[in-house]
C-alpha positions in Angstrom: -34.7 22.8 136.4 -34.9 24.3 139.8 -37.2 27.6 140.9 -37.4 29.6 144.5 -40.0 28.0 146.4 -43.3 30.5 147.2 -45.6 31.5 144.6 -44.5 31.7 141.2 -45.5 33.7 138.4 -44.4 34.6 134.7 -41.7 32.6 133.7 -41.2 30.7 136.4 -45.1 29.4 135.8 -44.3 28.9 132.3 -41.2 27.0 133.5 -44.0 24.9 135.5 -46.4 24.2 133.8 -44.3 22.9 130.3 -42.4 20.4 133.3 -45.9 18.8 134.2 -46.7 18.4 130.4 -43.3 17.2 129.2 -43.3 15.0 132.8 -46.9 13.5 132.1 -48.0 14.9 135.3 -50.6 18.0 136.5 -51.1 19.5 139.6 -53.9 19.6 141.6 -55.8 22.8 141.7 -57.6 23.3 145.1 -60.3 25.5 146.1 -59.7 27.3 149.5 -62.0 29.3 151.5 -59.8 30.1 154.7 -56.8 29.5 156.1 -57.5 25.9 157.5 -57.7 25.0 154.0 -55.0 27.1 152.4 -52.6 25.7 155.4 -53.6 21.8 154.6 -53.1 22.5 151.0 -49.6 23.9 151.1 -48.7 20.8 154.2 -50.1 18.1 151.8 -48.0 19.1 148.6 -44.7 19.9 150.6 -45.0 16.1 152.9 -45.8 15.0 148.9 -42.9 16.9 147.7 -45.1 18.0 144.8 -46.0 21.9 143.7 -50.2 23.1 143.5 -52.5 25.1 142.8 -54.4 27.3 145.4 -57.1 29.0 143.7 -60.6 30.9 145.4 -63.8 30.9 144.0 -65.6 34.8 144.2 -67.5 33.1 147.4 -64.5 31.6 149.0 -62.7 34.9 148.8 -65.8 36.6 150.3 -66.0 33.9 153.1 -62.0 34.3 153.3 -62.9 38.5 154.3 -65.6 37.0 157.1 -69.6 36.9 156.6 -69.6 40.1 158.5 -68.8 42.3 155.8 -71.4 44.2 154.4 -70.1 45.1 150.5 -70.4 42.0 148.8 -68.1 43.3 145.8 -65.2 44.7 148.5 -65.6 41.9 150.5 -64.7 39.3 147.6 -61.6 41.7 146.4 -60.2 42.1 149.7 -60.9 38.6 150.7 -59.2 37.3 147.6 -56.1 39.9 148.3 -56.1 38.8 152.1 -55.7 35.2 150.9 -52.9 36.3 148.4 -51.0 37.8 151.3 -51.3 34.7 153.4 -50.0 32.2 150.9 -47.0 34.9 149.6 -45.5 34.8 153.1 -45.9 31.4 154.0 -45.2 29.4 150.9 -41.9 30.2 151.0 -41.2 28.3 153.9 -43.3 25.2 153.2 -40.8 24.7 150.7 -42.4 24.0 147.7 -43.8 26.3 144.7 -47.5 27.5 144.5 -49.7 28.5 141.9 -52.2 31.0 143.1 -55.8 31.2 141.0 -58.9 32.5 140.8 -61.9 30.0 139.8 -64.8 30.4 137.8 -65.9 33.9 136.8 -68.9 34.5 134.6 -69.7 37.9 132.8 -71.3 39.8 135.9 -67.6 38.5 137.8 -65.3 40.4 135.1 -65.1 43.3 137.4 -63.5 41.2 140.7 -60.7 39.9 137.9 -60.3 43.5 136.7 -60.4 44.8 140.9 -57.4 41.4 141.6 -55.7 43.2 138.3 -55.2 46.3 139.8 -54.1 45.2 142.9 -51.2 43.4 141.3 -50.5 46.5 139.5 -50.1 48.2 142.8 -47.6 45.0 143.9 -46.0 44.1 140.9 -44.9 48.3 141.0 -43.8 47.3 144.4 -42.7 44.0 144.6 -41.8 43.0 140.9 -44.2 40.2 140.6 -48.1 39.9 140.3 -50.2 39.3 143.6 -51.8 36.6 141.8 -50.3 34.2 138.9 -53.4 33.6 137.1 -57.0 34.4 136.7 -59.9 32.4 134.7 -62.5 34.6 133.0 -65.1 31.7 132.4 -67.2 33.4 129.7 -68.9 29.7 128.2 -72.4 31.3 128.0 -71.7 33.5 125.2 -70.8 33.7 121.8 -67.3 32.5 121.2 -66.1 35.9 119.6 -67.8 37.8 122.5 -65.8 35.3 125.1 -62.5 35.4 123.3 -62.5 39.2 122.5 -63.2 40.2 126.3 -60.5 37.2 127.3 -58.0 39.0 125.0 -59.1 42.9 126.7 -58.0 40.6 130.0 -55.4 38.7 129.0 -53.6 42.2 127.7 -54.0 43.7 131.2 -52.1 40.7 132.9 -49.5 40.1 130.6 -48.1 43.3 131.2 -47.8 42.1 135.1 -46.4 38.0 133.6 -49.8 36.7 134.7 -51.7 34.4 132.8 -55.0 33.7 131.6 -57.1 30.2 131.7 -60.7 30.2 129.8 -63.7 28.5 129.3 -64.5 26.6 126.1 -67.7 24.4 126.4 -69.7 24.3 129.0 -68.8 22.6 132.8 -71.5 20.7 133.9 -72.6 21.5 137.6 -72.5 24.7 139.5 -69.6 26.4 141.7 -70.7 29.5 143.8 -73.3 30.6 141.6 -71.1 29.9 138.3 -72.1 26.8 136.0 -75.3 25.4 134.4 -76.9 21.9 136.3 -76.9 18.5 133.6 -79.5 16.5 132.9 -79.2 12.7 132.6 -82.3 12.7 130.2 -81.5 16.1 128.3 -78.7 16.5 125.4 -75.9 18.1 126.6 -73.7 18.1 123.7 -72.5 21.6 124.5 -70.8 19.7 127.7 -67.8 19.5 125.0 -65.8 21.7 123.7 -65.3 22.3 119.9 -61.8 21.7 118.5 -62.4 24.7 116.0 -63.0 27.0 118.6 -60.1 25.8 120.8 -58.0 27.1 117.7 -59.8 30.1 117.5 -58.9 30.8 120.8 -54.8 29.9 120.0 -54.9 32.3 117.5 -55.8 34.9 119.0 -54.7 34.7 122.3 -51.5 33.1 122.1 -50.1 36.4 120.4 -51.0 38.4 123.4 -49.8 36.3 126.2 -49.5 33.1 128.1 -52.9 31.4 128.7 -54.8 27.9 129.5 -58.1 26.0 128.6 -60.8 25.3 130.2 -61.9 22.4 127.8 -65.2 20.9 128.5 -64.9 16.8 127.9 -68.1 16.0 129.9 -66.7 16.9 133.0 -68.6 18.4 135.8 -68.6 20.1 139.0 -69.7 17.7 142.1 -70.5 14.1 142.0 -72.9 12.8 140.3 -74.8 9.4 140.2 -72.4 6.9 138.1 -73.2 6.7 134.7 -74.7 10.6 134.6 -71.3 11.5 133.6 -69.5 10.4 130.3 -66.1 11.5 130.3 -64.6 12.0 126.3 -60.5 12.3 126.9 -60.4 12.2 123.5 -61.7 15.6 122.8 -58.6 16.9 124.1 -56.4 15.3 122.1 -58.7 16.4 118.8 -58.2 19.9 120.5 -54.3 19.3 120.1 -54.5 17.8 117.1 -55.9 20.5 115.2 -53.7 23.2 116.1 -50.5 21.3 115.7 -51.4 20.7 112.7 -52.4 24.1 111.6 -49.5 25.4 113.3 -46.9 23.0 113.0 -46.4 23.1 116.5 -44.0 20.3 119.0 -47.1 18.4 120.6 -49.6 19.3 123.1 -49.4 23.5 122.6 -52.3 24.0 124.4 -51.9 24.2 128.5 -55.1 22.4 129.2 -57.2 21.9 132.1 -59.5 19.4 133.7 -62.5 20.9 135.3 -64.5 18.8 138.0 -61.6 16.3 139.1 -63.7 15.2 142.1 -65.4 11.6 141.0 -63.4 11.3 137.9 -62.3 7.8 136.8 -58.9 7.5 137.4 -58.4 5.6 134.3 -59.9 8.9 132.6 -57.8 11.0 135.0 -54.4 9.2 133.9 -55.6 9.3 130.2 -56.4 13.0 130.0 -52.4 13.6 131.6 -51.5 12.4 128.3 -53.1 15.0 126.0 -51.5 18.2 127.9 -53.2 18.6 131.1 -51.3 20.4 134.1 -54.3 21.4 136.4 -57.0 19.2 138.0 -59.8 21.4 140.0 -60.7 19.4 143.3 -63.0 20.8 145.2 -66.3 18.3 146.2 -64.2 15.8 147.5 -61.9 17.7 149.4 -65.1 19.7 151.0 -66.3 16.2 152.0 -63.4 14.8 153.7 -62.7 18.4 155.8 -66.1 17.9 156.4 -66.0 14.0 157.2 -63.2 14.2 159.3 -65.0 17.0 161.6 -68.0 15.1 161.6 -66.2 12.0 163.0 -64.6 14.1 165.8 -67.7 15.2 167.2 -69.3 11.9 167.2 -66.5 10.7 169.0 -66.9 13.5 171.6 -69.9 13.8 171.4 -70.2 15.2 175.2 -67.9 18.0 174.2 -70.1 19.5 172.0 -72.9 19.8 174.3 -71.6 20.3 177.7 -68.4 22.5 179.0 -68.5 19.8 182.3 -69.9 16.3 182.2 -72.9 16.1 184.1 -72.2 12.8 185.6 -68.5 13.1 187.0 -67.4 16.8 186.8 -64.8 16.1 183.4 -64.2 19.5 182.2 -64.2 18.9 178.5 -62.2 22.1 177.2 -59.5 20.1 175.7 -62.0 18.2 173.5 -64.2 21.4 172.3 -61.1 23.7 171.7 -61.2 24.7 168.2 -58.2 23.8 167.3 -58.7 20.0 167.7 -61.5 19.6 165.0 -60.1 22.0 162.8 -57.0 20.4 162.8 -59.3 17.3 162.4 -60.8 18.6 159.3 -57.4 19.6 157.8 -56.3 15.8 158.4 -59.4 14.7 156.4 -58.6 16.8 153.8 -54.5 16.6 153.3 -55.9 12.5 153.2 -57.7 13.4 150.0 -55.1 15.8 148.8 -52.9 12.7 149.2 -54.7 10.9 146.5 -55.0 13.7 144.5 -51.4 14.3 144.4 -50.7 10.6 143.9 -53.6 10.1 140.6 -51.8 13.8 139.2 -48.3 11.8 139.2 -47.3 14.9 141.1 -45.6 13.1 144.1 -41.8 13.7 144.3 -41.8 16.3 141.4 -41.7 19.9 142.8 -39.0 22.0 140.9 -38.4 24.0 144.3 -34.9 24.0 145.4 
């Protein structure tokens, strides 16, 4: 199985994503919030030889568009279209295949999804191919008929453009640019996972309509918590599985599943969970702290730099040291580190189908 390298979409994701289940494998799913990051994403799967997911929170698209824009709304839509542009022309020529994704948005964020739907309208009338392969609605708050009803509204939109849809069942722990509900260590928080029925709720009606993924809550949770705060259930998954294949007599795993909250994980948990039909891993916390990590350790290391243009003592000009470039590119070295790991717990490494 071979497919172009650049972004894929419609059956070329499908093609995708059934390789990483039948391969035991997922990709890592990274949030971006500028180039820096995009660029160290797409250099850390093609040295990996492994495909990814870029995908933009509704804050990092608005920080993508720069702080200086006034309309918040516009400035997340264009940011996130910006973005889109970016990875379209270069992924091609890092050589490898890229998913490109939106993260987390709640009720009030429907009408950024439904904004990113129209502009692949305009470029799959153009171009033949959505701007963006996927979008998640993440609609966990509600009632499950009022999620899954405005998923399928959604979902109908983009699989007219062979996009695809991932959801929310259950509740991921944590927050992520204003989506997501804090935990409590002393508090029950049974609704951190998902409910098998409603995963098959969710088959049967949306699995008519088009291609989609789940967003099944196990106990996982955004950002990294204090050990033994978090109590990750793999199992659920495979209960999730279970029940529909045998309600449907489906081959096994027909759900696309996906891990929320990678950062922290067990990798015993990690590696477990790659066995009940997960392609996608969100990484996010981590990969923050080693961009930011990596920066922070430049500056110490030069310190002077960062405080004078000229040392005081002996006249060193210190441009070389303060250019931008050189801690960014630090940063971006912190962060393809982590991505390496990430790659390498996903079973990723080696695996790209671009040819």
């Amino acid at each position: 199985m071979a497919l172009k390298p650049g972004v894929v979409s419609g059956e070329d994701y499908t093609q995708l994503v059934n390789a990483c289940k039948d391969g035991g494998y997922a990709l890592a799913a990274v949030n971006c919030v500028g180039t820096d990051s995009v660029n160290a994403v797409m250099e850390a799967a093609a040295r990996n030889n492994s495909d990814v997911i870029i995908q933009f929170s509704n804050g990092g698209a608005q920080f993508y568009a720069g702080q200086g824009m006034a309309d918040g709304f516009q400035a997340k839509v264009l940011g996130a279209v910006s973005a889109a542009h970016h990875v379209h022309l270069l992924a091609e020529y890092y050589g490898i295949c890229v998913v490109l994704h939106t993260d987390h948005a709640n009720r009030k964020l429907v009408p950024w999804v439904d904004a990113l739907i129209d502009h692949s309208e305009s470029y799959y009338a153009e171009k033949g191919r959505p701007l963006y392969s996927s979008h998640m609605l993440d609609l966990s708050e509600e009632a499950i008929d009022d999620n899954l009803n405005e998923c399928a509204r959604v979902l109908r939109r983009m699989a007219a453009l062979d996009m695809s849809l991932e959801i929310e069942l259950g509740i991921t722990g944590g927050e992520e640019d204003g989506v997501g509900h804090e935990i409590d260590a002393d508090a029950d928080n049974s609704h951190l996972y998902t409910q098998p029925e409603d995963v098959l709720k969710a088959y049967e009606l949306l699995s008519p309509i088009g291609h989609f993924s789940v967003a099944a809550s196990f106990g996982n949770v955004h950002g990294v918590y204090k050990p033994g705060n978090v109590q990750l259930r793999p199992e659920i998954l495979l209960n999730s599985q279970a029940l529909v294949t045998e309600r449907h007599n489906t081959a096994k795993n027909p759900l696309n599943l996906v891990f929320h909250g990678g950062s922290g994980s067990e990798k015993a948990k990690i590696a477990e969970a790659l066995t009940y039909g997960v392609f996608k891993m969100n990484i996010d916390t981590d990969t923050q702290f080693a961009f930011s990590e990596a920066v922070g350790k430049y500056v110490m290391d030069n310190a002077k730099a960062f405080t004078h243009q000229i040392d005081p003592e002996d006249g060193t000009p210190y441009k070389k040291q303060y250019d931008p470039r050189k801690w960014l590119r630090a940063g971006e070295q912190g962060f393809i580190t982590r991505l390496d790991e990430a790659i390498a717990d996903l079973g990723s490494a080696g695996k790209s189908l671009a040819k």
